[in-house]
Structures are given as C-alpha cells and as structure tokens.
C-alpha positions as CSV (number, residue, x, y, z in Angstrom):
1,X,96.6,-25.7,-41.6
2,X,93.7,-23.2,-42.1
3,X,90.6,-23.3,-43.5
4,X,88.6,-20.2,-44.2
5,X,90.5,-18.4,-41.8
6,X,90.1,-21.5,-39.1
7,X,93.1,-23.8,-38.0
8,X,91.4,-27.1,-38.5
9,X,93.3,-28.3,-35.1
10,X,90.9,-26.8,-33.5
11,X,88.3,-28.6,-35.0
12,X,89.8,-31.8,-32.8
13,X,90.0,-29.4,-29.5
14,X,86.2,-28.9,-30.3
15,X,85.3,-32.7,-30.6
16,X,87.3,-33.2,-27.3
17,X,86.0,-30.4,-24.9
18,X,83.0,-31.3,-26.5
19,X,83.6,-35.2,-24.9
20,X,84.6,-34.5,-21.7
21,X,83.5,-31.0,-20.9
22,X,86.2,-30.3,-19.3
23,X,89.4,-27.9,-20.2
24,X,91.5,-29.5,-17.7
25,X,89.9,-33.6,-19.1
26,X,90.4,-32.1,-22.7
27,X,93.9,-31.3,-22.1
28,X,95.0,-34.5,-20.5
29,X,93.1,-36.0,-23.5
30,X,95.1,-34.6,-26.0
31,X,98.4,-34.1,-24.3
32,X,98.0,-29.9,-24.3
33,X,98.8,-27.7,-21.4
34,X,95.9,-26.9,-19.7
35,X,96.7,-23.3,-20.4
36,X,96.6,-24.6,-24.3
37,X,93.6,-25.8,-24.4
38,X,92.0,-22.5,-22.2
39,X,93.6,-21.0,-25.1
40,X,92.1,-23.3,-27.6
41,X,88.4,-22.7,-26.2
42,X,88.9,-19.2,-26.9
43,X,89.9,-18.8,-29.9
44,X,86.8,-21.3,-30.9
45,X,84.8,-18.8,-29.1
46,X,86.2,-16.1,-31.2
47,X,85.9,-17.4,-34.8
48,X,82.2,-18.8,-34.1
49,X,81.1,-15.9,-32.3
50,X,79.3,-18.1,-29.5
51,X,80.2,-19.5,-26.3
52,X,80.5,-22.9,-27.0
53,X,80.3,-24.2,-23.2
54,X,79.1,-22.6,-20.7
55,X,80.2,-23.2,-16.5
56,X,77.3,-23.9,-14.4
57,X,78.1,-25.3,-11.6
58,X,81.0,-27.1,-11.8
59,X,80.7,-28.6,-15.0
60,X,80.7,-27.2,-18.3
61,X,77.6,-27.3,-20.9
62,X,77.4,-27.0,-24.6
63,X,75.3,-23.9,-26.2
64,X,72.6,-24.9,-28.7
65,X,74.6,-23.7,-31.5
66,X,77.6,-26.3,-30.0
67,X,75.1,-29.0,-29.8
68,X,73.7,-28.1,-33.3
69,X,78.0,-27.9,-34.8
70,X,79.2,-30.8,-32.5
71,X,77.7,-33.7,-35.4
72,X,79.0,-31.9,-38.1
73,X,82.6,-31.8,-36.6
74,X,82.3,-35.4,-35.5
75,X,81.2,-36.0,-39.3
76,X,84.3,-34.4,-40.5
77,X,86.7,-35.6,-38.6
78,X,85.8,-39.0,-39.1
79,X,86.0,-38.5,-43.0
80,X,89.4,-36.8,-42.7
81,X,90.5,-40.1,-40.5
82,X,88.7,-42.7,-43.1
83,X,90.3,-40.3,-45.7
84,X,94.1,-40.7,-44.4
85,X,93.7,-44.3,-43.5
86,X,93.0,-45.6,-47.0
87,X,95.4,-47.0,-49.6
88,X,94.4,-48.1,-52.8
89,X,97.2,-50.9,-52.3
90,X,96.5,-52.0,-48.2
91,X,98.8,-54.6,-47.2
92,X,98.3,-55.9,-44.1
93,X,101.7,-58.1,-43.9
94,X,103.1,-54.0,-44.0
95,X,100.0,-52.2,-42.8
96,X,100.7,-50.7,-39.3
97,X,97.1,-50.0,-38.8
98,X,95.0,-50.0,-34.8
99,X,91.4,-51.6,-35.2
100,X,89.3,-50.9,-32.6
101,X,86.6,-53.5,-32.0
102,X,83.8,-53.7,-28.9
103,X,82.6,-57.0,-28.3
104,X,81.4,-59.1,-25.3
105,X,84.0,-61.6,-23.6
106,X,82.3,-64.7,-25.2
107,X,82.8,-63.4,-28.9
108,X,86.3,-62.2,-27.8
109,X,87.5,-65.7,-26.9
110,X,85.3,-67.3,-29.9
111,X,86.2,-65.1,-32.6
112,X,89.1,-62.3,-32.0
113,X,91.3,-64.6,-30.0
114,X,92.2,-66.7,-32.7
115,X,91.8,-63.8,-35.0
116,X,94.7,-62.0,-33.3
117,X,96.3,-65.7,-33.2
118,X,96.5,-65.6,-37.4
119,X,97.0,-62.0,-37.1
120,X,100.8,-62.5,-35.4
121,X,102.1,-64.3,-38.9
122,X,100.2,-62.9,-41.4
123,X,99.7,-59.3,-40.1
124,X,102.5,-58.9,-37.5
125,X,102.0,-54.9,-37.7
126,X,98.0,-55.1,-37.1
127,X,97.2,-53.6,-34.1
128,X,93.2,-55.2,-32.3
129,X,92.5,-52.8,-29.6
130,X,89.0,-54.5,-27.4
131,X,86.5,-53.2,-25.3
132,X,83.8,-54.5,-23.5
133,X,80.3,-52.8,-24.4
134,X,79.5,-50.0,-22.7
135,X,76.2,-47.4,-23.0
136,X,78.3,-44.8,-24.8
137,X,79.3,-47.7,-27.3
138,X,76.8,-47.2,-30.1
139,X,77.3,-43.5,-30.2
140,X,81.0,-43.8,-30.0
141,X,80.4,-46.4,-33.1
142,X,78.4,-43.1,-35.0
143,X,81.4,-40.9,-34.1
144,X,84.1,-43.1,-35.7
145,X,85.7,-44.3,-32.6
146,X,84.8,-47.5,-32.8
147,X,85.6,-49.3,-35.7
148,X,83.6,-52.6,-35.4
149,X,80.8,-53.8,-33.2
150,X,79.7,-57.4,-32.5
151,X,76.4,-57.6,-30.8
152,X,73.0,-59.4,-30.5
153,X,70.8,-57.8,-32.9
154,X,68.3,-56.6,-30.4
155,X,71.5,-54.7,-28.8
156,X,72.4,-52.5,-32.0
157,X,70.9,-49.5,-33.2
158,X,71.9,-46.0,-34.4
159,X,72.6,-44.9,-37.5
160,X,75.7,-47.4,-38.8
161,X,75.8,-50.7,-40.9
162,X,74.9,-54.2,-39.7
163,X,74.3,-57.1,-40.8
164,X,74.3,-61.1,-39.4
165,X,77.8,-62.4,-38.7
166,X,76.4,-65.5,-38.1
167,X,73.4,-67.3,-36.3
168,X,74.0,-69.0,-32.7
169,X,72.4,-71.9,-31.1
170,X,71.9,-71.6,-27.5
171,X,72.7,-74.9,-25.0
172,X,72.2,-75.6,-21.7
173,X,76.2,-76.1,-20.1
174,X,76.7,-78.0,-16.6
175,X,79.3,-80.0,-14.6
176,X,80.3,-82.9,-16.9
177,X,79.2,-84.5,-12.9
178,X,75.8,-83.2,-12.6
179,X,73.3,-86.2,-12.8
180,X,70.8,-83.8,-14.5
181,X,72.5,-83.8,-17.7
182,X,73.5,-87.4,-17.9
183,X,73.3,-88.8,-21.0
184,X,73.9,-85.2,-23.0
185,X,70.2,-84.8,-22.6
186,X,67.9,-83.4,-19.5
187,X,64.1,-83.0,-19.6
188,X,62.1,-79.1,-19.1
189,X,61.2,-80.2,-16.0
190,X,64.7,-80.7,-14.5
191,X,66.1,-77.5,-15.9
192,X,63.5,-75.3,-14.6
193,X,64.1,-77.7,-11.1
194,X,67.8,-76.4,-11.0
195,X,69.3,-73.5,-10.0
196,X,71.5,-71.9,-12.6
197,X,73.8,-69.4,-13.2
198,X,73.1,-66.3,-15.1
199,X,74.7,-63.5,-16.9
200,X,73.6,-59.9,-16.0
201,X,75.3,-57.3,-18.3
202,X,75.8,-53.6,-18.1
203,X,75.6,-53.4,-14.6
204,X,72.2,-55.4,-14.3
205,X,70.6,-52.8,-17.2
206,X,70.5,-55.3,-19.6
207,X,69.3,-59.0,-19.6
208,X,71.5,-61.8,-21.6
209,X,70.0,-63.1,-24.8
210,X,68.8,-66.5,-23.0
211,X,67.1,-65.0,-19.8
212,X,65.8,-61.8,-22.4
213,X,64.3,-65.6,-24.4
214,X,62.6,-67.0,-21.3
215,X,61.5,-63.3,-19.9
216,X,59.2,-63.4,-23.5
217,X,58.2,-67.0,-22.8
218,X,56.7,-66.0,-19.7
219,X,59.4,-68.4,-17.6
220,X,61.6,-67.3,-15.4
221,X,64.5,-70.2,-13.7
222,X,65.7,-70.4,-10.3
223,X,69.1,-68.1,-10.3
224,X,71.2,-69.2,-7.9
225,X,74.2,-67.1,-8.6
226,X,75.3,-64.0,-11.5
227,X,78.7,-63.2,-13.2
228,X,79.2,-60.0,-15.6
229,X,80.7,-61.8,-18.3
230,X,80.1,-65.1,-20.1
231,X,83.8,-66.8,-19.5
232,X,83.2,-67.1,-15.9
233,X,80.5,-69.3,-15.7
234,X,82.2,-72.6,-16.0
235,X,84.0,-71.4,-12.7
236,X,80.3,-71.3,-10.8
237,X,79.1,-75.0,-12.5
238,X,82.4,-77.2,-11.7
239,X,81.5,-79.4,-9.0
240,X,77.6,-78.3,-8.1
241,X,74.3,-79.2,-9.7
242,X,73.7,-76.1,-10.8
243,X,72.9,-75.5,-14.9
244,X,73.5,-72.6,-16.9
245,X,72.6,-71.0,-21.0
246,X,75.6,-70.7,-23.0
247,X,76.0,-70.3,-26.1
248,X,77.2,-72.8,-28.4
249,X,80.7,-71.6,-30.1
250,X,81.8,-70.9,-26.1
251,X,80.4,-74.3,-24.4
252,X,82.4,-75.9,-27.4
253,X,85.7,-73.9,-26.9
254,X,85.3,-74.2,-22.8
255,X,84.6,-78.0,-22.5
256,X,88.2,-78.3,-23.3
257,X,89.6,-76.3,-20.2
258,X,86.7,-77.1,-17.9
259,X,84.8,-80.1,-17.0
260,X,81.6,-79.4,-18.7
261,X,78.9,-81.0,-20.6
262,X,76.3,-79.4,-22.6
263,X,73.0,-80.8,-23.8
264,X,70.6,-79.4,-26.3
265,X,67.8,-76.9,-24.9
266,X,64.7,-78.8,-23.7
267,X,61.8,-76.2,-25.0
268,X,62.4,-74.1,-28.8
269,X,64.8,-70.8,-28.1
270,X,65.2,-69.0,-31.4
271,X,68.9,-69.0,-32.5
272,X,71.0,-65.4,-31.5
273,X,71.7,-63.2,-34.9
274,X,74.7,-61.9,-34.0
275,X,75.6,-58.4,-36.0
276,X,78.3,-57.1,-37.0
277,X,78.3,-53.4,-37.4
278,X,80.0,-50.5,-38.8
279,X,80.5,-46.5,-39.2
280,X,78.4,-45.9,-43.2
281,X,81.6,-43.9,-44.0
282,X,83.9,-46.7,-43.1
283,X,82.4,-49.2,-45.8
284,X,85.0,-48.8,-48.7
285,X,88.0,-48.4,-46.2
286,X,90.0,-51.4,-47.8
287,X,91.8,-52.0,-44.6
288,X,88.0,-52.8,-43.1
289,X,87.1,-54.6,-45.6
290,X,90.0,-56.9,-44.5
291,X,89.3,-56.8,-41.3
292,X,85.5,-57.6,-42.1
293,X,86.3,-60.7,-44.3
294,X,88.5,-62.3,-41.6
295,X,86.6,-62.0,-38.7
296,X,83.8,-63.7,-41.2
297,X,86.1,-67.0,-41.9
298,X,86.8,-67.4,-38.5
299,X,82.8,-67.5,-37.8
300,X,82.0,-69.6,-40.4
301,X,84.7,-71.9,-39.6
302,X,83.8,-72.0,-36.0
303,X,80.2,-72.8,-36.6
C-alpha cells in the first residue's frame, strides 16, 4: 500500500534500521534478505532525499533529519497497531491477542502467575509475553512495544500513563530457625546486628526499594550476600542467621515453599506505590482495558 507516493512498509524498515542500525540486524529482525533491506534503505533514501544513516566506523548513525522523523514514525506505527488491534466487541474467551508486560520477578510470581493461571480457562487464546526491566524499557513503553509496565514509582518516567496498582508493605523475611526473629518480632538493634541479603538490580545501577529506604535514612545494614532478583533470596536465608527486606505479597506467597518467617519492620519504611503504566494511545484499546482490570483484581485480592 502507498501513501503519497510512499509504500508504507517502509515506514516499518525505517523504525527497524532505525533500532538496530544495522542492515544486516534489521534484516534478521524482520525476516528480509539482507539484500532486501539494502534495498529498502535506498529507496527511503530516495523518497526523503536524505541519508538517513550514515557508516562511520563500523556502525551506522542516524542524520538529524532521521532523528527529527524517527518519533513521528514510531508515533504512527503504534496508532496503526492500536488501530488494527481494537474491536468494538473484544472477547477474550476468542481473542487471540500477545500482551507484552515488563515486570520484576517478585510482581511476576505475585501477580501475573496466577493471572496467566485464570487466563488458561477463561482466555485460553491470550497470549502474556514477560520481560524483566531493562534500561531501554521505558522508551520501548513510549514506542508501543511494551504494552504494560509494573514498577516502583520512583522507577517510571517518560511520557506514558501511570497510576498506583496498589500500595506494599515491606517486612523483614528470615529462616523460620533464626533466633533473631523468634516470636514474629526482632528489635532495630538486632536487624542492623545481622548480615542480610540484598537485591541489586540492573546490573548494580539501581538500588531495591528497601536499601533505596535506608540509603535516605542515613542507615546502611551489613550485606553479607546479593541476588539479581527478588525470588532467590529465600535460597541465601534457609538455614543461616542471616535477615533480609521483602516485600509483603512475596514473603506471604514464599513461606509456603520455604521455611521462612517474616516479622514486621522495626523502624517506619514508607509503603512501595507500585505503578502500573501504559502507552497514552493505548488507553481506549478494549483488549487493555481488560487486561488492566484483571491484573487489578488479582492485586486487590492478594493484598
């Protein structure tokens, strides 16, 4: 199909050499010949009368007048895709719809695990693609390829939708052995006397809600070991004295497959708002909506 003389296909070959600025990446991306897409890039060259990218080195680099098209194609594309998706009718017992939604392990297994759960009788052609969060995730959620995000507030930002999913207490978690939490309580003193476990995300870039918490306070605890994600702590607590932050929903769902006890916090941590975002041109997308509203019940009947 054409356009003012342009065969909006194109318009996808942009968004992808665009990505990956690569022919050879693009190609492989979108399951073209690398001769295709060579082909592709050149005939975008010719009907915009620019460039596009440039080699320097061994790497290609957008022009300023790519950089200055590349959000409106991105814009585009993701209307066209919102567009095509709707139905004034969605069904989801018929819909055979993929819902990509970025998360963090913990909210996986509190929320979209028994989400996908209901999802295999009531929804059996639903697809729930997950990711983990990663740097590019909030401008891949402002290009459209990402249809939900679940974060800590002071993760978010961009330019999408958010709001609270739901508030979440924090609680210290430990051995069900461990003397220091005897009794489901344990004094400040013997917490900051422990050594604990801690969650470092992103590679180390970016501090977990609790130790973000304490970092404000001015306290720091004695880390004795780290994990990337908040489902293997339990592993590093079974059997030692050491302690560890967890949030509430998760030390409730893991004290049934691991010997653990939690207590509540000994010293005032403000409770996590946990957000829920979206892409602005996604918000009347029925199908969303659906998606929206169940991931909702499941939070507010896991609270």
């Amino acid at each position: 199909m054409r356009f003012k003389g342009l065969d909006l296909n194109l318009l996808v070959a942009f968004d992808a050499l665009m990505t990956t600025r690569s022919v050879s990446r693009s190609a492989e991306r979108l399951n073209l010949s690398q001769p295709a897409m060579s082909a592709a890039l050149s005939r975008l060259r010719d009907y915009f009368g620019d460039d596009l990218l440039m080699l320097q080195g061994k790497r290609m680099h957008p022009t300023p007048f790519a950089d200055e098209l590349m959000p409106q194609v991105r814009e585009s594309l993701l209307g066209l895709e919102v567009m095509l998706s709707r139905s004034p009718n969605f069904d989801p017992a018929t819909s055979q719809r993929s819902f990509k939604v970025v998360t963090s392990d913990y909210v996986f297994a509190s929320l979209i695990a028994p989400l996908v759960a209901q999802l295999t009788e009531e929804a059996p052609g639903i697809r729930i693609d997950c990711g983990l969060p990663q740097p590019s995730t909030v401008q891949e959620l402002e290009e459209g390829k990402i249809d939900i995000m679940i974060t800590p507030e002071y993760v978010i930002g961009g330019h999408h939708l958010s709001y609270v999913l739901y508030m979440e207490p924090q609680v210290v978690a430990a051995w069900s052995g461990n003397p220091a939490i005897a009794g489901g309580t344990i004094t400040e003193e013997a917490f900051f006397a422990a050594g604990h476990v801690a969650v470092v995300l992103g590679g180390g870039a970016t501090l977990s809600y609790a130790d973000r918490q304490l970092e404000l306070m001015g306290r720091n605890r004695r880390i004795e070991a780290t994990v990337a994600i908040f489902t293997a702590v339990p592993w590093l607590l079974e059997g030692t004295n050491r302690l560890a932050v967890m949030h509430a929903r998760l030390a409730t769902q893991l004290a049934g497959r691991f010997a653990l006890s939690t207590a509540p916090m000994p010293f005032e941590i403000p409770a996590m708002r946990q957000m829920l975002s979206y892409h602005p041109g996604r918000k009347d997308d029925a199908g969303m909506t659906w998606l929206r509203s169940r991931i909702e019940a499941i939070a507010r009947a896991s609270a």
